[in-house]
C-alpha positions in Angstrom: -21.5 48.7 23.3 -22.1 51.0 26.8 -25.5 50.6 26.6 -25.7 47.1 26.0 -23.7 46.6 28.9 -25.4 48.8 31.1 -28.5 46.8 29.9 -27.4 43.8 31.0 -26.0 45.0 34.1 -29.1 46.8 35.2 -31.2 43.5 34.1 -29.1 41.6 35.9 -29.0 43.7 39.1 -32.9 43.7 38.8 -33.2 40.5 38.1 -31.7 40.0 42.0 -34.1 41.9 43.2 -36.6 40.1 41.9 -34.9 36.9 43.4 -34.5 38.2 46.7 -37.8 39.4 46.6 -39.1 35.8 46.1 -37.2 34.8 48.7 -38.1 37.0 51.3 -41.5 36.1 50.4 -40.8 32.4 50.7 -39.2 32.7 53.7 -42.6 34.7 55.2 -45.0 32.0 53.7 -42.6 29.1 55.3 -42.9 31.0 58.6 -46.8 31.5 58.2 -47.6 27.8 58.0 -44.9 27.0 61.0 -46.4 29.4 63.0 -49.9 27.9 62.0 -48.9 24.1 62.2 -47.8 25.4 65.5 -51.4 26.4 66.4 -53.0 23.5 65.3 -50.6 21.4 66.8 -51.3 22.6 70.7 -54.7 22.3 70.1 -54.2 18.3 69.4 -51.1 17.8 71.9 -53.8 19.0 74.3 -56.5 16.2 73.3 -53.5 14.1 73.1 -52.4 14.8 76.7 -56.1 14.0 78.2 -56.4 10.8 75.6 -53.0 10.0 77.8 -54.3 10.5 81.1 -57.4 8.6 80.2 -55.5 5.9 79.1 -52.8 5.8 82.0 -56.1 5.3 84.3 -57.8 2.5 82.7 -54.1 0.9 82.9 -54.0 1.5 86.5 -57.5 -0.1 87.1 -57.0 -2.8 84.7 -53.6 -3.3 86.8 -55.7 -3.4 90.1 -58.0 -5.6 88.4 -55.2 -8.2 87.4 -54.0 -8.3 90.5 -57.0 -8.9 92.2 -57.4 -11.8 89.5 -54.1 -13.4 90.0 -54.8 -12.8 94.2 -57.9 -14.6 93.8 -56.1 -17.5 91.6 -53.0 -17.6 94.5 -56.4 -18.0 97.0 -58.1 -20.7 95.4 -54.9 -22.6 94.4 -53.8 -22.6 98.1 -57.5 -23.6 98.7 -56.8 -26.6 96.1 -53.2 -27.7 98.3 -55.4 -27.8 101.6 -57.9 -30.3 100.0 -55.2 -32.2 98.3 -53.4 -32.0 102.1 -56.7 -33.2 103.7 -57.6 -36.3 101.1 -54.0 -37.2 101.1 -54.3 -37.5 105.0 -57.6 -39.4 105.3 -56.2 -41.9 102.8 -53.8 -42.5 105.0 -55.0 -42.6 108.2 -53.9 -46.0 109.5 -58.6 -46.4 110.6 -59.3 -46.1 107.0 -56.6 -48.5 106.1 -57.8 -51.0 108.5 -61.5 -50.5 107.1 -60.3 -50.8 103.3 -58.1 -54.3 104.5 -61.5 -55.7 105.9 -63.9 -54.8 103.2 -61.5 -56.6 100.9 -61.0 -59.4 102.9 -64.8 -59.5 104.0 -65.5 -59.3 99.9 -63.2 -62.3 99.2 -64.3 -64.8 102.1 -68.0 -63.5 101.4 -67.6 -64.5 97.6 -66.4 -68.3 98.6 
């Protein structure tokens, strides 16, 4: 009955061993491919980084670009107000009123 026990007790003790041994190995092999994502990684966070700065300068220039757009726009639109300004005036300039009142009434006594 001693030895069965000290069979199982040694069994079981190396059977521990052998668990912790499996372990520790885990542990290294989850460290290993950490370490090596880790490596691969500041490779691509690097093109990453210059993709960003690329990207951040187009922005910029596209920026300038809309700007100059909607600048442009705000140029011509204050262009469009001037003309509007200056037909609005010559329609009402009292010389072109006068000239509109005797075409019609030189159109209606020359039709008689």
């Amino acid at each position: 009955m001693g030895l069965v026990a000290l069979i199982i007790f040694l069994s079981s003790l190396a059977l521990g061993f052998i668990s912790l041994t499996v372990l520790i190995w885990a542990a290294l092999q989850i460290y290993r491919t950490i370490r090596y994502a880790r490596k691969d990684s500041q490779v691509w966070l690097a093109r990453f980084g210059e993709f960003n700065s690329e990207l951040q300068e187009t922005l910029k220039s596209m920026e300038v670009c809309a700007q100059n757009i909607a600048g442009t726009g705000q140029d011509l639109r204050e262009r469009v107000e001037d003309i509007q300004d200056t037909w609005e005036e010559l329609r009402s300039h009292p010389l072109l009123r006068t000239a509109r009142f005797i075409g019609k009434f030189r159109h209606k006594s020359g039709s008689s």
